[in-house]
C-alpha positions in Angstrom: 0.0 0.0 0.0 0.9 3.5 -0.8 1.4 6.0 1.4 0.7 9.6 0.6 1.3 13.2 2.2 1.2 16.8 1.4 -0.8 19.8 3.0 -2.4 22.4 0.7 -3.0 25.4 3.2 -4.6 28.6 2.8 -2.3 31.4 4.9 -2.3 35.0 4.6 -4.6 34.9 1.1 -1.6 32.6 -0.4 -1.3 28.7 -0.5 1.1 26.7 0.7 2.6 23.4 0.0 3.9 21.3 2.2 5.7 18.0 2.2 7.0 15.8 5.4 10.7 16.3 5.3 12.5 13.1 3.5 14.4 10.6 5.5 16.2 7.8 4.4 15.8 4.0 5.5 17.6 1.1 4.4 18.7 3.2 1.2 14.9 3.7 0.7 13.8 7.4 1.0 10.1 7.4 2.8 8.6 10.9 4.3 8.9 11.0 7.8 5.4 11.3 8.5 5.3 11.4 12.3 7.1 15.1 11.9 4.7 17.6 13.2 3.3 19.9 10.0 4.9 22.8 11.3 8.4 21.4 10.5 7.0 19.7 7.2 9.0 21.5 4.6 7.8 24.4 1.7 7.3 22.8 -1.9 6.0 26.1 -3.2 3.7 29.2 -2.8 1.1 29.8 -5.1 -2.1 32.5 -5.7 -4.8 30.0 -5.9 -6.0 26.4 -4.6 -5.7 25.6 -8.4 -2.0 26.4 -8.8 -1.2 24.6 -5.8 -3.3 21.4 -6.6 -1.2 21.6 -10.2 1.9 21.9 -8.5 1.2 19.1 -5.9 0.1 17.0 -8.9 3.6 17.3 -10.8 5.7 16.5 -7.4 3.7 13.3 -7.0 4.4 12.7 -11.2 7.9 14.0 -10.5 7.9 11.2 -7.7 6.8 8.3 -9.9 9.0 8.9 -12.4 12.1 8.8 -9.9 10.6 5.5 -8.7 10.6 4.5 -11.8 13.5 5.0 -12.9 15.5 3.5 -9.7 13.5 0.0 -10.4 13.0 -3.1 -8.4 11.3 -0.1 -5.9 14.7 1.1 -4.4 13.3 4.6 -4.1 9.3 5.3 -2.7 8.6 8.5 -2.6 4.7 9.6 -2.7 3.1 12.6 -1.5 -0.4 12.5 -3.1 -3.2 14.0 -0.6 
């Protein structure tokens, strides 16, 4: 099963994206999920919910295609809300 993370928020009349910080395990690299939001790192600022959704969409594409690419699984990285 998949796991998935990323925060779209609404601050200030801008939104935010947000992704857990990246740890690696076993030469794996997984998003440390248990790291309260407030540490999660920026992925981008944006005007509007749509720009951030688009944006959110290409990291989890960008993602895939790294997974891809490493094969047999080495690297799972997913942030997909």
């Amino acid at each position: 099963m998949r796991r998935h993370a990323s925060a779209l928020i609404l601050f200030g009349g801008a939104w935010l994206l947000q992704v857990p910080p990246l740890v690696e395990k076993g030469g794996r690299f997984v998003p440390q999920l248990t790291t309260p939001a407030p540490l999660w790192d920026q992925a981008g600022i944006f005007d509007t919910g749509e720009e951030c959704e688009n944006a959110r969409r290409e990291l989890v594409a960008s993602a895939e295609q790294t997974r891809s690419r490493a094969g047999s699984g080495n690297l799972k990285v997913n942030f997909d809300g």
